[in-house]
C-alpha positions in Angstrom: -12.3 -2.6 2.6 -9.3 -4.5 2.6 -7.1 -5.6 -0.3 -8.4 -8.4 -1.5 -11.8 -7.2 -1.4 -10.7 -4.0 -3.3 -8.9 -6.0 -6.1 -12.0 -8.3 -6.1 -14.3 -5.3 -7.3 -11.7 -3.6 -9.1 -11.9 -7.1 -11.2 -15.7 -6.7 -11.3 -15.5 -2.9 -12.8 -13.2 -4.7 -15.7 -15.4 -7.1 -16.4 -18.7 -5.1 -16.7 -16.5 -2.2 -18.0 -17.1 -0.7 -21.6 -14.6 -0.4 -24.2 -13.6 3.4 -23.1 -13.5 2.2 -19.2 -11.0 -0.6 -19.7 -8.7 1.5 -21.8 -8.8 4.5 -19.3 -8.4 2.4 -16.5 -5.4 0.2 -18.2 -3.7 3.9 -18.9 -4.5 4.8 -15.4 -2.7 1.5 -14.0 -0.1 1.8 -16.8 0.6 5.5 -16.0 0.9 4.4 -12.2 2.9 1.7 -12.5 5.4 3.8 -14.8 6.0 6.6 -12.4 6.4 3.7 -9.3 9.2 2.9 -11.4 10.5 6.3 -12.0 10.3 7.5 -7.9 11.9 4.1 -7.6 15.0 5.1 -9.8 15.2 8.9 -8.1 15.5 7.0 -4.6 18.4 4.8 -6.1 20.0 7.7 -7.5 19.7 10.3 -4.7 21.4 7.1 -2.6 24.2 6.7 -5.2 24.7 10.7 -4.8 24.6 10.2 -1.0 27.1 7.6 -1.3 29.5 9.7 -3.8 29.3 7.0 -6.7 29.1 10.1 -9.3 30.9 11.1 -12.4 31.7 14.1 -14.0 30.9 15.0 -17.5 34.2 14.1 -18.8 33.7 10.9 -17.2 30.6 10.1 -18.9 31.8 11.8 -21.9 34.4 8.9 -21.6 32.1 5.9 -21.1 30.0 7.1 -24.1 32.8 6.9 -26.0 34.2 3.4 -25.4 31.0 2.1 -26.1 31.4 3.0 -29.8 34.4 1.1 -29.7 
C-alpha cells in the first residue's frame, strides 16, 4: 500500500471509529508526533555539541540571570 492509500483508510478507521478508538488513536498520533519533535531537538543539539557551540554552567548560570533583569 502506498501513502495515499494508507492515509485514505486510516481516514476510514476515524470515521467509523468509536469514541475510545479516536481518542487512542489521537494519543497515538499525538504521542508520535511529540517524540518526532524531541529526536528532532537531540539531532540539533548533538550537532551544536559537535560544533562546540556549548556553555558552561556558569555561563548559563549567567544568562538565567540577565533575564530577570
Amino acid at each position: 500500500m502506498n501513502t495515499l492509500e494508507l492515509k485514505q483508510e486510516l481516514h476510514e478507521f476515524i470515521n467509523e471509529g468509536d469514541e475510545k478508538f479516536v481518542k487512542m488513536f489521537y494519543e497515538m498520533a499525538k504521542a508520535y508526533s511529540i517524540q518526532l519533535e524531541k529526536d528532532q531537538m537531540i539531532a540539533e543539539s548533538e550537532d551544536d555539541i559537535k560544533a562546540g557551540k556549548i556553555h558552561s554552567q556558569i555561563e548559563v548560570q549567567k544568562i538565567i540571570e540577565s533575564w530577570k533583569e
